[in-house]
C-alpha positions as CSV (number, residue, x, y, z in Angstrom):
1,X,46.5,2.6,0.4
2,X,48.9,3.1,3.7
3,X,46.5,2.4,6.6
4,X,47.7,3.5,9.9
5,X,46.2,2.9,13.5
6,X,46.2,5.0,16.5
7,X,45.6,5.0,20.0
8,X,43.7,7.6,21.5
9,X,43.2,8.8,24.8
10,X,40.3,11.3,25.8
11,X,42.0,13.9,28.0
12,X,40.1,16.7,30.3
13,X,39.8,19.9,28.1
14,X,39.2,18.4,24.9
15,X,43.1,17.2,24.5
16,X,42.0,14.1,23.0
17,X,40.5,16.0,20.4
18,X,43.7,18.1,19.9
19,X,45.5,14.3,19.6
20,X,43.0,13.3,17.4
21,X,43.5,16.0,15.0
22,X,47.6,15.7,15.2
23,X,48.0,11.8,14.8
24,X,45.6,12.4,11.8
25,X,47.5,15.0,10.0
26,X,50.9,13.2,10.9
27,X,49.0,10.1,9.5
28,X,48.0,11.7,6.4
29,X,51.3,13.0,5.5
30,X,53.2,10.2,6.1
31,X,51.0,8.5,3.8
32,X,51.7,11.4,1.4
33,X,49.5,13.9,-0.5
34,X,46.1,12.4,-1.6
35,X,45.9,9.2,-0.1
36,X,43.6,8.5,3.0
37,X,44.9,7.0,6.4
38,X,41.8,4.8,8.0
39,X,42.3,4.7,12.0
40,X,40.2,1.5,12.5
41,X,40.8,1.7,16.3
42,X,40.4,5.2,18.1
43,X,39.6,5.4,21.7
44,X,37.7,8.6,21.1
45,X,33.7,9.4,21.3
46,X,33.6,11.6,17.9
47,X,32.5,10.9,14.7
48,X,30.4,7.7,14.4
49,X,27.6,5.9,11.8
50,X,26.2,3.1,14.4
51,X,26.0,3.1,18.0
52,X,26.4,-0.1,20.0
53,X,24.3,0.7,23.1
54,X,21.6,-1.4,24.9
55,X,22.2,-4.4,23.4
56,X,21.3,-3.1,19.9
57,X,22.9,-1.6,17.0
58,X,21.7,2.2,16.1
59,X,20.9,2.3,12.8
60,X,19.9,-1.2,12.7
61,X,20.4,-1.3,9.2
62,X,22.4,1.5,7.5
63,X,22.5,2.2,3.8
64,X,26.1,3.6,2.8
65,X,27.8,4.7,-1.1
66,X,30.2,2.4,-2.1
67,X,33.8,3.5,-0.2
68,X,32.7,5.3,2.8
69,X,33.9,4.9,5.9
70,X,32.4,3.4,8.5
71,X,32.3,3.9,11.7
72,X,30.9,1.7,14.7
73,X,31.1,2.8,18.7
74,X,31.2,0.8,21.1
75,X,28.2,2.9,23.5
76,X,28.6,-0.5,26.2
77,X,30.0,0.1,29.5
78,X,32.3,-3.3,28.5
79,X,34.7,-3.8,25.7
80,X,33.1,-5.5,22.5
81,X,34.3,-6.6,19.4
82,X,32.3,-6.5,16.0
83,X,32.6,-10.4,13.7
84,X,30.8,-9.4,10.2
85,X,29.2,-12.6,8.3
86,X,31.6,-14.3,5.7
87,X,35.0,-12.3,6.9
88,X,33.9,-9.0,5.5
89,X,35.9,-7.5,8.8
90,X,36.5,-8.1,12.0
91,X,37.0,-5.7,14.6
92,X,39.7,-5.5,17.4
93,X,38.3,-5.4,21.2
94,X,36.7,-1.9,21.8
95,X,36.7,-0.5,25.1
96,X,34.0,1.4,26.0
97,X,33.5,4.4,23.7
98,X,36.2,2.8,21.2
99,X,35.4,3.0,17.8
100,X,36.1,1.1,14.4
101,X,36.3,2.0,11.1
102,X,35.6,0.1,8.0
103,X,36.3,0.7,4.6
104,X,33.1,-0.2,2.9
105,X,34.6,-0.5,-0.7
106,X,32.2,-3.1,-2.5
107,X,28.9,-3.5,-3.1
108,X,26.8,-5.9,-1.1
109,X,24.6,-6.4,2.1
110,X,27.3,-7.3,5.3
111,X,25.5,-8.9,8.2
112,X,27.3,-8.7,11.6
113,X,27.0,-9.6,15.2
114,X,29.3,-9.0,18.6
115,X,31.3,-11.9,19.1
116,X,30.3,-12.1,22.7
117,X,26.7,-12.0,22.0
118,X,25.4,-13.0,17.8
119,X,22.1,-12.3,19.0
120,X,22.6,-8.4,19.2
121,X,22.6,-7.8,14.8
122,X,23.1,-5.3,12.7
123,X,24.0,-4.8,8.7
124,X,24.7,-2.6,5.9
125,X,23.9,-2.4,2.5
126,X,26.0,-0.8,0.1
127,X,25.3,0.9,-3.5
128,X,27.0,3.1,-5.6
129,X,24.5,5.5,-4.2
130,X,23.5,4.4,-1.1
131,X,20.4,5.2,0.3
132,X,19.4,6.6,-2.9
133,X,19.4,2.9,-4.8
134,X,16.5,2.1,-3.1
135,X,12.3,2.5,-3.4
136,X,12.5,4.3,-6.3
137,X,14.3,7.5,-4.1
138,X,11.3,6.6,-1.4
139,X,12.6,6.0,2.2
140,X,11.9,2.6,4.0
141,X,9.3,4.8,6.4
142,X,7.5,5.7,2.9
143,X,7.6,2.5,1.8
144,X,6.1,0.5,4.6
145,X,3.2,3.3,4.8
146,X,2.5,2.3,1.1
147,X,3.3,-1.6,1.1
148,X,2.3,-2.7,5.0
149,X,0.7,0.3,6.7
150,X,-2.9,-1.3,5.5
151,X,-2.3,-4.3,7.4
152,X,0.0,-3.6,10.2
153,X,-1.0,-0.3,11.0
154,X,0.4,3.6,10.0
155,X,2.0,3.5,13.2
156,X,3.1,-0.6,13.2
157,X,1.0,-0.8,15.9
158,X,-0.8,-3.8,14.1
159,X,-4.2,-4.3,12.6
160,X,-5.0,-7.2,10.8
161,X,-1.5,-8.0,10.9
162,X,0.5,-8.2,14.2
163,X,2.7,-5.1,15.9
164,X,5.6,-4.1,13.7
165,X,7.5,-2.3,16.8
166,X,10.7,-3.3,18.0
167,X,9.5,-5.1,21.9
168,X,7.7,-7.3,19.6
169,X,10.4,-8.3,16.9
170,X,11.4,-11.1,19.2
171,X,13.0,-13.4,16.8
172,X,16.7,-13.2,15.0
173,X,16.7,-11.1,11.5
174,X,16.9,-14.0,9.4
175,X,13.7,-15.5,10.2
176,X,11.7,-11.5,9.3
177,X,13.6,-10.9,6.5
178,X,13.2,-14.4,5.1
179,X,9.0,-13.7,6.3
180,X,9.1,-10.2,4.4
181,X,10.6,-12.2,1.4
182,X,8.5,-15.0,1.0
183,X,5.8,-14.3,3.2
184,X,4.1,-16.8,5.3
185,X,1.8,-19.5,4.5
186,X,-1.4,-19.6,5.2
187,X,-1.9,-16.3,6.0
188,X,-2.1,-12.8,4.0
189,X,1.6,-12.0,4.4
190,X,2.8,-11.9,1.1
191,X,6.0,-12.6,-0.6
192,X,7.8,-9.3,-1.3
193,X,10.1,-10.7,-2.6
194,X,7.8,-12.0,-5.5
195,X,6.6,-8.3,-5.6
196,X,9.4,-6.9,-6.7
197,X,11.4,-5.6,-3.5
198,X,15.2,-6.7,-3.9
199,X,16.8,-8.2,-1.1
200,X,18.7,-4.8,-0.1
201,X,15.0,-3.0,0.3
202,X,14.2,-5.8,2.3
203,X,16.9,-5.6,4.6
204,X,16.0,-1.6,4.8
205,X,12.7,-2.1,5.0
206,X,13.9,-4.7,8.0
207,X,15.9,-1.8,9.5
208,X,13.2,0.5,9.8
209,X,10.9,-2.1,11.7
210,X,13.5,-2.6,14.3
211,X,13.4,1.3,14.9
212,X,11.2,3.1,17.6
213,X,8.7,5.0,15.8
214,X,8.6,8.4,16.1
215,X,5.5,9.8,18.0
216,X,5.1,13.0,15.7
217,X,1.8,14.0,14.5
218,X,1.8,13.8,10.5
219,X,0.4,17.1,9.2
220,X,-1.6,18.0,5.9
221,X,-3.8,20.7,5.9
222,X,-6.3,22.5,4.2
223,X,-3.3,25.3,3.2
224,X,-0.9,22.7,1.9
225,X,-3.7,21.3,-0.3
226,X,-4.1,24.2,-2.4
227,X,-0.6,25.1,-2.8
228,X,-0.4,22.2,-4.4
229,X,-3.2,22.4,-6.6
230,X,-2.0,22.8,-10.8
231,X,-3.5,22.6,-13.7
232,X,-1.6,21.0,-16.0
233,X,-3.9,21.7,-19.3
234,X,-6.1,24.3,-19.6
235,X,-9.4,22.3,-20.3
236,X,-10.9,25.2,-22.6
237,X,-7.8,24.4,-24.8
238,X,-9.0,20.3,-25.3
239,X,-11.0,19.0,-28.6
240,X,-14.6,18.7,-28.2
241,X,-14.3,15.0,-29.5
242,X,-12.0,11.8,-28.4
243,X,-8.8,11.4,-30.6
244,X,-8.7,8.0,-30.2
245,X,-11.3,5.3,-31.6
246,X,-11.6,3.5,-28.0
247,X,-15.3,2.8,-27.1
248,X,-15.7,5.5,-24.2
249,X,-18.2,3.0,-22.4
250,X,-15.9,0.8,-22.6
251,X,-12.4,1.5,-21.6
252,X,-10.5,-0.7,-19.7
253,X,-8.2,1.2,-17.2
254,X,-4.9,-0.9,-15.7
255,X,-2.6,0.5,-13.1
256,X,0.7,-0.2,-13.7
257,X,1.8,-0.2,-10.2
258,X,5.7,1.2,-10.1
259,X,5.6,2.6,-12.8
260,X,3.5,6.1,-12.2
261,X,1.0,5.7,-15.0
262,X,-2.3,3.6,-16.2
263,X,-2.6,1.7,-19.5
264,X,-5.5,2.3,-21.1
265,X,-7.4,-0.1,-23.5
266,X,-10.1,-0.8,-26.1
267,X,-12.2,-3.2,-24.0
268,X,-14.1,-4.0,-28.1
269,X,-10.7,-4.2,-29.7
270,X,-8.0,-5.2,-26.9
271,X,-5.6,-2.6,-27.8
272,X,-3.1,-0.4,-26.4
273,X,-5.0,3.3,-27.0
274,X,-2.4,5.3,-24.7
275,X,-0.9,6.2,-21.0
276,X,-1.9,8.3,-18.3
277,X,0.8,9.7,-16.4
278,X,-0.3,10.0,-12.6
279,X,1.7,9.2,-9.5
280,X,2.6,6.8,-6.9
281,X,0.9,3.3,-7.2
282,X,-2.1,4.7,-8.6
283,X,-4.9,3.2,-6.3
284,X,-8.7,4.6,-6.0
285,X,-10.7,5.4,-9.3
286,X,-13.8,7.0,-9.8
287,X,-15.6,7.6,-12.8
288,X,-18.3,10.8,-13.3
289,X,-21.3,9.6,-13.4
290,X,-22.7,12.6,-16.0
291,X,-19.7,13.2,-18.4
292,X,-17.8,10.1,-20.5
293,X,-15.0,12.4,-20.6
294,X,-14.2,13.0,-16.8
295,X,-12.2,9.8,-14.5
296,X,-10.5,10.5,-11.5
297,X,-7.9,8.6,-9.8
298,X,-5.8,9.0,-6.3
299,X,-1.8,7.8,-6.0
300,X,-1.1,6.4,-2.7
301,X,0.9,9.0,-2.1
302,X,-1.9,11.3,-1.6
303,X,-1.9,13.1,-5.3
304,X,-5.6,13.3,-7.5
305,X,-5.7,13.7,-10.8
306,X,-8.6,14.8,-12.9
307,X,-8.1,13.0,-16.3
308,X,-9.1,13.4,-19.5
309,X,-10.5,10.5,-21.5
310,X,-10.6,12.3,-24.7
311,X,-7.3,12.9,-25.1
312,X,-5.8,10.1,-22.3
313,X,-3.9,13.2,-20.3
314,X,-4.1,14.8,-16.6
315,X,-5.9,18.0,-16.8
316,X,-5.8,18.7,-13.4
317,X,-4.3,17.5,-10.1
318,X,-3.9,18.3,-6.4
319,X,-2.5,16.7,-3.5
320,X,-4.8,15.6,-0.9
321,X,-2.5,14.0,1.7
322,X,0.4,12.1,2.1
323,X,-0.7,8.2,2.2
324,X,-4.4,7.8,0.5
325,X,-6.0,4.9,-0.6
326,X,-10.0,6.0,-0.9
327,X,-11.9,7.5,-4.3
328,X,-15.6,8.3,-4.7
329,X,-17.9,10.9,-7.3
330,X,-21.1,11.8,-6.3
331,X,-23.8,11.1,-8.3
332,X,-24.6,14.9,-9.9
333,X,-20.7,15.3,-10.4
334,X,-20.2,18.0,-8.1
335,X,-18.6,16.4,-5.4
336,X,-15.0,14.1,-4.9
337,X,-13.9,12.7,-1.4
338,X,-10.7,11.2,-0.8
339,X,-10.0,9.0,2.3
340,X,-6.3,9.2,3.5
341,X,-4.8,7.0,6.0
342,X,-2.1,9.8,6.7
343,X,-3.0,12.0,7.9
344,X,-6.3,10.8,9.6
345,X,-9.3,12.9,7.3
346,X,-10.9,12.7,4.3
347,X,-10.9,15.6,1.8
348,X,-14.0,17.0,0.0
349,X,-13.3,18.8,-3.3
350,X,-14.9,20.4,-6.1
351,X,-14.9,17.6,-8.7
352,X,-14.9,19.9,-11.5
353,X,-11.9,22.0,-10.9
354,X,-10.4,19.9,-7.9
355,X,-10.5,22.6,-5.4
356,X,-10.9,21.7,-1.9
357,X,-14.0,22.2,0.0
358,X,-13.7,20.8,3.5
359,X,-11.1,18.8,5.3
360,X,-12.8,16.7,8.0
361,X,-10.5,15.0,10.7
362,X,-11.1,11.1,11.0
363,X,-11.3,10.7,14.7
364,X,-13.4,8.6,17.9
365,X,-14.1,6.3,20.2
366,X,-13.2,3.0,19.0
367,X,-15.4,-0.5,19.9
368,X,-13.3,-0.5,23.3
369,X,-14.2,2.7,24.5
370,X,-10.2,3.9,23.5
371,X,-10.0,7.5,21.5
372,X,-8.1,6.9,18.2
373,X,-6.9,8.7,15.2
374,X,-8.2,6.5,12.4
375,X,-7.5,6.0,8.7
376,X,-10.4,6.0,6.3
377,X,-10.8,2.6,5.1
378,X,-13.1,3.5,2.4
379,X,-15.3,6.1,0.5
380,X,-18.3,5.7,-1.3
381,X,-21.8,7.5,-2.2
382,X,-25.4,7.0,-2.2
383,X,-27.5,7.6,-5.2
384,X,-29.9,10.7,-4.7
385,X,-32.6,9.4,-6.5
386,X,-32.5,6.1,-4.5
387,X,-32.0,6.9,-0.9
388,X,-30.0,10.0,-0.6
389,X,-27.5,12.4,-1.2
390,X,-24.9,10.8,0.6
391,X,-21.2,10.0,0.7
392,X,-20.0,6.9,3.1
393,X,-16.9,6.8,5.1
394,X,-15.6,4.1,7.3
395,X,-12.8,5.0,10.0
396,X,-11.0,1.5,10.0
397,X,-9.4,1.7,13.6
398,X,-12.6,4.0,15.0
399,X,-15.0,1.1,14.0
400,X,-17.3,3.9,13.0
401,X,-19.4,5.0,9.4
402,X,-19.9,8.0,8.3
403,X,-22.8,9.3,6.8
404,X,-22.1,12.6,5.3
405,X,-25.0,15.2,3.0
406,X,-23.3,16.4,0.4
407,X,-26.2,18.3,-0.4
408,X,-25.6,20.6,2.4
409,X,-22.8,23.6,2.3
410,X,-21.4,22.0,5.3
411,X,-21.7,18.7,4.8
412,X,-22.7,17.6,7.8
413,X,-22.3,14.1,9.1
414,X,-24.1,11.5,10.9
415,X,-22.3,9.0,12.6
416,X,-22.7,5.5,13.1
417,X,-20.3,4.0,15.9
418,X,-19.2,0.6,17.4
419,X,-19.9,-1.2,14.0
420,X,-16.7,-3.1,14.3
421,X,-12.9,-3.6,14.5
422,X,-10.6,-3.2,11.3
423,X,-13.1,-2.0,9.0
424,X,-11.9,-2.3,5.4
425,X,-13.9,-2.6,1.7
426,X,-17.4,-1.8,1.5
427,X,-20.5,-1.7,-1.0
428,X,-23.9,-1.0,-1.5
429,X,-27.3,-3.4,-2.2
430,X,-28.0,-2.2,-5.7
431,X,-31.6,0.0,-4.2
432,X,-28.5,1.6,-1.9
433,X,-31.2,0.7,1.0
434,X,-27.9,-1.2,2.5
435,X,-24.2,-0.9,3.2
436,X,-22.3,-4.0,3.5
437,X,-18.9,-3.8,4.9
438,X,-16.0,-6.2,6.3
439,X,-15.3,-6.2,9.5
440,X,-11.7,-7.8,9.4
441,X,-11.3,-8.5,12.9
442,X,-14.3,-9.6,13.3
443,X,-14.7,-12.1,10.5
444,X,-17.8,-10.4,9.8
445,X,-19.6,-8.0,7.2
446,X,-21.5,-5.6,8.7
447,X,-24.9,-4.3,6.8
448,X,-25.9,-1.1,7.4
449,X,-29.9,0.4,6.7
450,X,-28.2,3.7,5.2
451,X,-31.4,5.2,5.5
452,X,-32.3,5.0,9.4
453,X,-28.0,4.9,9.5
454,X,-28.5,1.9,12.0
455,X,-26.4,-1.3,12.3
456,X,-28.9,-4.4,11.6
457,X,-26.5,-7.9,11.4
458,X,-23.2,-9.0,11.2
459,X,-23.0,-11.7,8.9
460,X,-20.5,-14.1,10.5
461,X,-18.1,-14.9,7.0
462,X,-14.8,-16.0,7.4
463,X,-11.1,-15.3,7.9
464,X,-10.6,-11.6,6.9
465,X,-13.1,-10.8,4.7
466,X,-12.4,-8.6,1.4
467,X,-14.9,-7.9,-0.2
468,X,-13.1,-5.4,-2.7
469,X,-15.6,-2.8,-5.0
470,X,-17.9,-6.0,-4.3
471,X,-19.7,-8.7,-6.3
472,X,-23.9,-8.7,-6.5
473,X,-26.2,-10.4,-8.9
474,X,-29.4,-11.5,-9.4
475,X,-30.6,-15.7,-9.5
476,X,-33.0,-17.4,-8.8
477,X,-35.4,-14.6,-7.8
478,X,-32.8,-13.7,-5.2
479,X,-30.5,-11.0,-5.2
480,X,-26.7,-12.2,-3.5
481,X,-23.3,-11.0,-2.3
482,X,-20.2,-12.1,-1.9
483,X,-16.9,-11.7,-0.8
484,X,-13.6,-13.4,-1.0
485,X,-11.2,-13.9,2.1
486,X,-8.2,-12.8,2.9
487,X,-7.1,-14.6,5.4
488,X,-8.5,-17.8,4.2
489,X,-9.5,-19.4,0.8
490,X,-12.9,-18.8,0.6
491,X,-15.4,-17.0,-1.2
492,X,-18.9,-16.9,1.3
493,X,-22.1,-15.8,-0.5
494,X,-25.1,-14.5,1.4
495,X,-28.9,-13.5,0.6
496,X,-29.2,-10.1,0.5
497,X,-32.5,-10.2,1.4
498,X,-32.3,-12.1,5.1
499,X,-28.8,-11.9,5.3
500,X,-27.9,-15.6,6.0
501,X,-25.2,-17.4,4.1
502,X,-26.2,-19.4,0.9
503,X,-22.3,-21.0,0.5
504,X,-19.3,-20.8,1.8
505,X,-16.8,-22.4,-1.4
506,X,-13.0,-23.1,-0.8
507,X,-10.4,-22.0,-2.8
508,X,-6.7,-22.7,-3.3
509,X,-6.2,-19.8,-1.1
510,X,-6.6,-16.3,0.4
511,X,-7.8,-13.9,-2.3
512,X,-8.8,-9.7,-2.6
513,X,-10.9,-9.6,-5.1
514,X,-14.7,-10.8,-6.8
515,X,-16.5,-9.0,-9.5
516,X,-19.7,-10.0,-10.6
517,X,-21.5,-8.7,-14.4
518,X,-25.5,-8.6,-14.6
519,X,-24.8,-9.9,-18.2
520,X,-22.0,-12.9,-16.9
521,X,-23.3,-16.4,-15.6
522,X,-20.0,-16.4,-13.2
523,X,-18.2,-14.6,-10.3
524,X,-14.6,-14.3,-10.7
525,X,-12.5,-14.2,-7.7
526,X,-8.7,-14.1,-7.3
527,X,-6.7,-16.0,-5.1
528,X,-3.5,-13.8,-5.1
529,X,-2.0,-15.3,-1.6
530,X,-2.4,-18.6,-2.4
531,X,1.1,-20.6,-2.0
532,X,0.5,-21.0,-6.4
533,X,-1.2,-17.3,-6.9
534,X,-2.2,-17.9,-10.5
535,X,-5.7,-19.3,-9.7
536,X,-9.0,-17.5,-10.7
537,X,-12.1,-18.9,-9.7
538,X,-15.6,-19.0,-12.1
539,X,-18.6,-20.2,-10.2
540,X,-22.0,-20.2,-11.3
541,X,-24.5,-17.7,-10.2
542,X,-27.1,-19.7,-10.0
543,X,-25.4,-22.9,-8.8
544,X,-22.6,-21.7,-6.5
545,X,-20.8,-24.2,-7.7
546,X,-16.5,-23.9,-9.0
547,X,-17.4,-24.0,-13.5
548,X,-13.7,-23.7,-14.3
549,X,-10.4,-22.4,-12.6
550,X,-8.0,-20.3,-15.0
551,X,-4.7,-21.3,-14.2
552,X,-2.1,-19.2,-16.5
553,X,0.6,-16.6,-15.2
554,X,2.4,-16.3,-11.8
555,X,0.4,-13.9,-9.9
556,X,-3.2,-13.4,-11.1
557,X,-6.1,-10.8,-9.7
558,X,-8.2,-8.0,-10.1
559,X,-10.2,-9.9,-13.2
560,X,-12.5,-7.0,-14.6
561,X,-14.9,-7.5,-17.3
562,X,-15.9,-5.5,-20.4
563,X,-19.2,-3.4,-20.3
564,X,-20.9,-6.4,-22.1
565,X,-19.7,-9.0,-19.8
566,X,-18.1,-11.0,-23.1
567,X,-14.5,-11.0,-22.0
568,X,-12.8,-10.6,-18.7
569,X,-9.2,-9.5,-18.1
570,X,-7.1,-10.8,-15.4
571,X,-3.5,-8.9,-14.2
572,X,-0.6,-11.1,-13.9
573,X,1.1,-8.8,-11.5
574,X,4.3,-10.6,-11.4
575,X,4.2,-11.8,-15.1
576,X,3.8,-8.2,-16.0
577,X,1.2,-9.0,-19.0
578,X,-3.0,-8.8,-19.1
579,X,-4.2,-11.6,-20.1
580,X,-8.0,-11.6,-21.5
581,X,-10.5,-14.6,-21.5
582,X,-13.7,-15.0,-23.5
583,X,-16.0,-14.6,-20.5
584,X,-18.4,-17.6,-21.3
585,X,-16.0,-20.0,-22.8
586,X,-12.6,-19.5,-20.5
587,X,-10.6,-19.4,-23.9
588,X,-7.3,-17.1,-23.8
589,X,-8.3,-14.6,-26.7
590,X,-5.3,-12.1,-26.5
591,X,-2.3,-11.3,-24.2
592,X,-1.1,-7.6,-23.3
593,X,2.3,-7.6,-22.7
594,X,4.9,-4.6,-21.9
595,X,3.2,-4.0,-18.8
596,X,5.5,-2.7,-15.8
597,X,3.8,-4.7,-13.0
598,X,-0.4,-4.6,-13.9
599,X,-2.3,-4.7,-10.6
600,X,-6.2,-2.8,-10.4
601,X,-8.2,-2.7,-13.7
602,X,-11.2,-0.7,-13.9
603,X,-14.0,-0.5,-16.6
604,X,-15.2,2.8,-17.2
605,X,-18.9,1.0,-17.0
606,X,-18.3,1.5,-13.8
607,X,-19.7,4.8,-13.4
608,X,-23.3,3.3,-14.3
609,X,-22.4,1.1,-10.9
610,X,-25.2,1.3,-8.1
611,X,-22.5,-0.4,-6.1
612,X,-21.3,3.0,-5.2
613,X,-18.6,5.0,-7.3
């Protein structure tokens, strides 16, 4: 390959262009037919990938296809040079508005700095594809809205976690990308590394963060939800009877998180009876509460499925938004909301054919008297026979809960404000006369008389409380609940019927999830941010003291236990296997391998729940 350089000068009337394009050609031919002359140096303001201007490189991180050309200009008002890390290149002295091309001909993530100043960074990953290597075809914006957005805020304006914007990246790239990688102890950052991002998606990822975000409105509306509402199988077409020999009451429903499906499982038998395709990181499940056919589930990327248990197959599916996270049936069966966190509503839909009703936008004063746009942190309903016919919302950034009749043709809502900052999980007392729900910021769980729709305590918990779909059981003549900590390791337990705190136990570390079995002696919990994230906690009911602690795998959670409370099955996210114990005596009684990354699993029990669906 003949490389040539050239030295440009930019000319009144667009000469320089006219030079440009000359020296080109004459390069090119003297190089001969086919062959490419690179001009590394060209004192010319065209044609550029990165911009080095403010003290900051524009892409911050650029993904490229193996053998492009690169091109840097130099945006200062004084010459600068570019030193890449381990000799990749090295560029000559750019004047102001000089540019330099590089050849970017292997595979590999180059770091570089200006010589004058290795504070002001920049890199580039290269892949035979380039951008397209990456998050599964997702772009680094998509990917932080699924992976970070919950903690750090849709617009990284920080939550629970700190700002994500660009003022307050303060440190050198090395120290986030290493924090991104293997997260940061003691706290809830975990280890993406560990999660299964490779270090190129980190660096993008990285990229993005050090980018302004853009101020634009993300829009969903009611139009664009039913264009995109398909049936997939014509449900008059379906067998009246299952075609499997699962136990209906009994199926054990595991998301396997990248790879766009759910396993399902015999919770009698521990076998493999089929996959549901769905979408994106399948998150909220619901179950309906009058048909053992019928379960519902919502991909964080905004698309609902109505599925089929019968025959393990989507029926029916509809997109509600474009970032959800939030799932609940109401009680009769009529009714689905979905809680998105982009855009800022919650979608009510006809559960039976998925069509939606109303769109409501997620919107108010926050506890500091500030008007927000806020995501829905989570949906749930009240029982009609108990208190009413009610679904629950919670706006996390608002600090507000929503009480809204479903009974009604309008739905109309009732709204409970300053109940706290960073709402998150939720449940119900098992009479529904209560809502208890964690305050993150805070460090407090809020209980709510869902009748009266008043705010009577804040329990005072912990670090972070997460309560998850919630733990609550009967001992002692008491009823309790309980929630694990994410911020902290600790599981607190309170009285439901005063509201003070019974115990507070330590764990190994911070954890996101506790389930609790009227027919168990224990509550399981998970400590999946622990520095060793393989520990599950048993404690007695009755005691509230640690009975066991199961050990196996690399990183445990969500345990979930069969409809009898006998066995209880643990994800080993990063092991990629479920793993299920004999409930009473801790013994491993079969592994469930060939799973592509098992994270949530979901009984179908559940729809019995009082909890809230």
């Amino acid at each position: 390959m003949t490389r040539k350089w050239a030295m440009i000068f930019v000319l009144p009337g667009g000469l320089g262009l006219v030079w440009l394009v000359f020296l080109a050609l004459a390069s090119r031919t003297q190089a001969g037919a086919g062959s490419t002359a690179f001009l590394p140096l060209i004192f010319s303001p065209l044609n550029y990938d990165i911009l080095l201007d403010g003290a900051a490189f524009t892409p911050h991180v650029l993904a490229v296809e193996t053998g492009t050309a690169v091109t840097w200009k130099n945006g200062e008002s004084t010459p600068q040079s570019i030193t890449a890390g381990w000799g990749a290149f090295n560029s000559p002295e750019l004047p102001p508005h000089g540019l330099f091309n590089w050849p970017a001909n292997t595979p590999g993530i180059y770091t570089y700095t200006t010589a004058a100043d290795s504070s002001i960074e920049g890199a580039l990953v290269v892949s035979e594809n380039g951008a397209a290597d990456w998050f599964n075809g997702r772009t680094p914006a998509q990917a932080y809205a699924d992976s970070c957005a919950g903690c750090h805020g849709a617009d990284r304006a920080g939550g629970i976690g700190p700002a994500l914007l660009p003022g307050a990246l303060t440190e050198n790239d090395a120290f986030y990308v290493d924090t991104i990688k293997n997260g940061r102890p003691g706290t809830i950052m975990p280890g993406w590394g560990n999660l299964g991002l490779r270090d190129e998606e980190i660096w993008l990822l990285f990229g993005y963060l050090r980018t302004e975000p853009e101020g634009a409105d993300v829009l969903w509306t009611m139009a664009d939800i039913q264009a995109s509402h398909t049936i997939l199988i014509d449900e008059s077409t379906l067998p009246i009877t299952p075609t499997h020999s699962g136990n209906l009451d009994n199926l054990m429903l595991v998301t396997e998180r990248e790879a766009e499906r759910i396993a399902v499982f015999d919770g009698d038998t521990h076998t493999l009876l089929g996959r549901i395709n769905t979408s994106y990181r399948a998150h909220g499940y619901a179950f309906d509460p009058t048909n053992d056919r019928w379960a519902y589930n919502i991909g964080r990327d905004g698309w609902l499925f109505k599925m089929d248990l019968y025959t393990l197959q989507p029926v029916t599916k509809v997109r509600v938004g474009l970032d959800s996270r939030g799932l609940a049936i109401s009680d009769d069966g009529h009714y689905l909301i979905a809680g998105n966190f982009a855009p800022y509503t919650a979608v009510i839909l006809d559960a039976h054919t998925l069509q939606p009703l109303k769109v409501i936008d997620t919107e108010g004063y926050d506890p500091d008297g500030r008007w927000v746009q806020s995501r829905v942190a989570i949906t749930s309903d009240v029982a009609p026979g108990l208190v009413g016919p009610y679904f629950i919302i919670a706006l996390k950034e608002a600090g507000q809960v929503w009480r809204i009749d479903f009974s009604q043709p309008d739905f109309p809502i009732t709204k409970l404000t300053n109940v706290g900052r960073i709402l998150h999980d939720g449940f119900l007392s098992p009479d529904n006369g209560r809502f208890y729900l964690a305050s993150q910021e805070d460090n407090s769980m809020a209980v709510i008389d869902v009748t009266n729709w008043t705010l009577v305590a804040q329990i005072a918990t912990g670090d972070t409380p997460h309560p998850g779909s919630g733990a609550v059981w009967e001992a002692n003549g008491q009823t309790y609940g309980a929630t694990t900590h994410a911020g902290e390791g600790l599981v607190t337990i309170w009285n439901l019927a005063d509201n003070q705190i019974a115990a507070q136990i330590p764990t190994s570390g911070p954890g996101l999830f506790i389930r609790a079995h009227e027919q168990n002696p224990y509550i399981w919990a998970d400590t999946m941010f622990a520095s060793s994230p393989n520990q599950i906690y048993v404690i007695d009911k009755e005691t509230f003291t640690v009975t066991h602690v199961i050990t196996d795998g690399l990183m445990t959670l969500h345990p979930e236990l069969t409809n009898d409370g006998q066995f209880v099955y643990i994800s080993d996210w990063q092991g990629e296997v479920v793993r299920v114990y004999n409930a009473q005596t801790f013994a491993l009684v079969a592994e469930l391998p060939d799973l592509i990354t098992p994270t949530g699993i979901f009984n179908t029990s559940r729809r019995y729940e009082m909890l809230g669906h």
